[in-house]
Structures are given as C-alpha cells and as structure tokens.
N, C-alpha and C positions, 0 to 999 in steps of 0.2 A: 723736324718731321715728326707728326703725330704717328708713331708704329710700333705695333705691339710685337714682341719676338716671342717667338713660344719659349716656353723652360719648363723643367722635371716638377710635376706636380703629385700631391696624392689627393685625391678627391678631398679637396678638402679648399678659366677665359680664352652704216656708209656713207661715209661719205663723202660718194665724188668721185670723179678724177682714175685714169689707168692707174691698175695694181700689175704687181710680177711678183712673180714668186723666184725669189731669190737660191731655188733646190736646196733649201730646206724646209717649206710646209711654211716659211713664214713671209709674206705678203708686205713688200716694199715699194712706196709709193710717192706716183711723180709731182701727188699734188703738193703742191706749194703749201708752206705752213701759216702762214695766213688763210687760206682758203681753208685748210685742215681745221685751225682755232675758229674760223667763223662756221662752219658745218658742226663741231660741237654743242657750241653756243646756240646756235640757229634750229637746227636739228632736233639735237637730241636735248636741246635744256642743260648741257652740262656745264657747271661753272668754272672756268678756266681763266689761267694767268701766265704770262712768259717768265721764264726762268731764267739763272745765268746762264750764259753762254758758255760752249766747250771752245777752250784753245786748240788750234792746230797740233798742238804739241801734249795733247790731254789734261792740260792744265784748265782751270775752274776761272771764268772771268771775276769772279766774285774777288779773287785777290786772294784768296786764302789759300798756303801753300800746301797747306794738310786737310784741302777741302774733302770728306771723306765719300760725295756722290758731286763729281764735276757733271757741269750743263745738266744736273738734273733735279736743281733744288731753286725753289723763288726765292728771287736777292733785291729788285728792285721795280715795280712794287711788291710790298710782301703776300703772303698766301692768303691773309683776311679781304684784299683787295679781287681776290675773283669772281668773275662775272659771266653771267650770258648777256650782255648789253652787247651789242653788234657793233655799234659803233664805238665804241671805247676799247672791244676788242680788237676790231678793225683797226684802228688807231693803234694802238699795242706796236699789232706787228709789221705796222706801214714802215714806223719808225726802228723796230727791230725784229726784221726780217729772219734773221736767222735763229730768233729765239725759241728754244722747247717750249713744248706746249703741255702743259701741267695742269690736271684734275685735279679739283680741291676735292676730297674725297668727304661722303658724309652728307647728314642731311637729307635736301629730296634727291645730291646725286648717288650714282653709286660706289658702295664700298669696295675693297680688293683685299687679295688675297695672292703673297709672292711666295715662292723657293725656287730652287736653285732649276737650273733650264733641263737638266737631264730629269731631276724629281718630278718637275710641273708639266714635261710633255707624259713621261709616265701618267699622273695623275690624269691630265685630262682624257691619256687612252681608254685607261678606266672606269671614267665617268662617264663617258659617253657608250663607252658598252653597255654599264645600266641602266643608261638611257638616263641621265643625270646632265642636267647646264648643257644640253645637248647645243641652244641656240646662246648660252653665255658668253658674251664675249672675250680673249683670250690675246694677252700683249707679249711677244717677245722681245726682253729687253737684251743686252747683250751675253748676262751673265744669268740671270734670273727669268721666268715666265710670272706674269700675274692675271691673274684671272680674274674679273669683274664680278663681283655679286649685288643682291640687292641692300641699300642703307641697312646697317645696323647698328644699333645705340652699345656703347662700353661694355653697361650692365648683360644687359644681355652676352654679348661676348664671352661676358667672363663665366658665365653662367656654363657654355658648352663647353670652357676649357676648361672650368674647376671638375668636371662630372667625367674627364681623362684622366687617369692614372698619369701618360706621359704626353707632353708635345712636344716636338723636336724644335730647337733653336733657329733650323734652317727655314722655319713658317714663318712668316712676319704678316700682319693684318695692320691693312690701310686702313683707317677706318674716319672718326670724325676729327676733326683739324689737322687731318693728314693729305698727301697729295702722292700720284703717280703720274709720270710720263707718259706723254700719249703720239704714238703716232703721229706724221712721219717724222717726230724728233732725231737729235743725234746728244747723246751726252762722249762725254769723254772717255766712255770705254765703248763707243759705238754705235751706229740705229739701234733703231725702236720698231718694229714693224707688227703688224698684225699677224698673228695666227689662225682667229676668228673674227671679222668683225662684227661690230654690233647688228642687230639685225630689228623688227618694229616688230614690236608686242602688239596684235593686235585687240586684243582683248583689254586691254590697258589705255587705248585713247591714242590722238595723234601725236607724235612723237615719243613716246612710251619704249625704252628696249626691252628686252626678251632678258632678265638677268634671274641665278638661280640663288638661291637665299645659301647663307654660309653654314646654316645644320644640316642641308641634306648633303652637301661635298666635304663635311671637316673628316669624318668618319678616313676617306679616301686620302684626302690630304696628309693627312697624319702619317698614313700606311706611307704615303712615297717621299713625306720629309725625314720620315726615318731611314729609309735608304738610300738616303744622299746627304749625309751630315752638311753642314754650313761650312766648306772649307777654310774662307774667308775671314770670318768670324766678324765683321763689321756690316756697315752700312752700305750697300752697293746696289747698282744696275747692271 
C-alpha cells in the first residue's frame, strides 16, 4: 500500500440501491457489491479492483497469517490492474462476489486522507462548521474514518507537511499507487459504510464529485490527529 504516515517534523509532507443508517451517522447498504463496483466505475470514473477476501474468522484470504489489513488489500489481480472498464469489472465480481472493492487512489481519481474514527468524526465536525469539504465524501471504516479529497501529486504533499512543525503518526495520506476500501465492503475487522456519500460536482462536468483539496482541511486534520494518538501503531481499517 502506497501511504504516507505523518511523523514529527521541523519545517524543514451514490450510488444506488437502499441505505440505513446503522445509529451511528454511518450509512450501510444493501446494494450488492458488484452493483456497488460497477456504479463506481460507471458513475463516478473511479478506477477500482477486488481485493482478498475476509475469512469468517478474520483471517485474510490472501494466506498470509500476519496479513497486517485482512479483506482490505489487492492480492489477485494486483492494484496496477484497476479499472472503470464495466465489463471486466463486472466480470470481477460475477466471479468474486464477495470481494472488497478497492479505489486505486491517485491520478484523475481521488486521493484520501485516514485517522483513527473518534479523531475523523471530530475532524469532519469541524470542517463542516467552517464550512470546509462540506459535500466531501467521508468512509467509515471499522477502526479508522477517511475522507476523500481531490488527486494530489507526492511533491506537493510534502510541501504542506514539511511547512508543519508536527504531524501526528495517526494521519495517513492515500495518495498515488495507493488504494482505499469502499463501500459496502467488509474487511476482517468489519463494514465499510458511508458517512457521506459522494455527491456531483456540478460545476465540474457529468460525472464529476464534489471533493475538497487536502490544504484547506490538513490545518484541521492535524488539530484532531493529535488528539487521538495512533493506538495501534500499524497498518489498519
């Protein structure tokens, strides 16, 4: 997984189908995940790929007994193999039905941005009070929240982290040859469900989302990755 974790610096980086809301703010849904992979694809342009499977028992199909993100990481084909071809998607998940469905992040889709789920519902309370990514789309994963922004290149990244005295470890930035889980997934520490969905950028062309760039919400981010250290200390959903 291409992801950036913060560390102590000195300046010196819809669609579809009935939703429920689960009573807690985040939106679980019946559609089928094939339908879910081809309204990505179809929709929104996003380039996606099936991932290993979660075991019943939380264990990673991928075979690996110290897999560090079960059903949340591409194992067969890999992440360079994503697509919005409909058919080939389609095809995917005919034959693996129950596979997560994984953003290749980067590029013309969009990038993200994770911490910890208590940090990221903070964060986006706050962002949306000042009127910030008010229409961004917003994933909760079991453990973590991530938030969709618009593509942006390394360089750049590193540019808004070096010009921070600190970034807390518990931010991680999906950015390009990296991938995130997407709705209605399940990895092996649980769904995936929406908080926000995507919504259409009108302004932007058909199919176009509404996504907010990652300098006007790092400022924020920051403030609520530091009040939720990274418990964990690894790789997780």
């Amino acid at each position: 997984m291409r992801e950036i974790l913060g560390e102590r610096r000195t300046n010196g980086n819809s669609n579809g189908g009935d939703s429920g809301d689960g009573g807690d703010g985040v939106q679980r849904r019946s559609l089928p995940l094939r339908g879910a992979a081809l309204a990505f694809a179809r929709r929104w342009g996003w380039p996606v790929v099936p991932g290993a499977e979660a075991l019943g028992d939380g264990r990673c199909a991928c075979g690996r007994a110290d897999c560090p993100v079960p059903g949340a990481h591409p194992a067969d084909p890999d992440l360079l193999a994503a697509t919005t071809d409909v058919r080939m998607v389609g095809w995917w998940w005919e034959t693996r039905p129950q596979a997560p469905v994984l953003l290749a992040t980067g590029g013309r889709a969009p990038c993200a941005v994770s911490l910890p789920a208590v940090a990221g519902a903070r964060a986006d309370l706050e962002l949306r009070r000042r009127g910030v990514a008010g229409a961004g789309p917003v994933i909760a994963a079991p453990t973590r929240w991530l938030l969709l922004v618009e593509p942006y290149e390394l360089p750049e990244l590193g540019e808004l982290l070096a010009a921070r005295e600190l970034v807390p470890s518990s931010l991680r930035f999906h950015g390009p040859g990296g991938y995130v889980p997407l709705p209605p997934s399940s990895t092996g520490a649980g769904e995936v469900g929406w908080v926000r969905e995507p919504e259409r950028c009108r302004d932007r062309g058909r199919g176009a989302v509404a996504l907010p760039s990652i300098g006007e919400m790092l400022d924020v981010l920051v403030e609520a990755g530091l009040s939720e250290p990274d418990r964990e200390g690894r790789l997780s959903y």
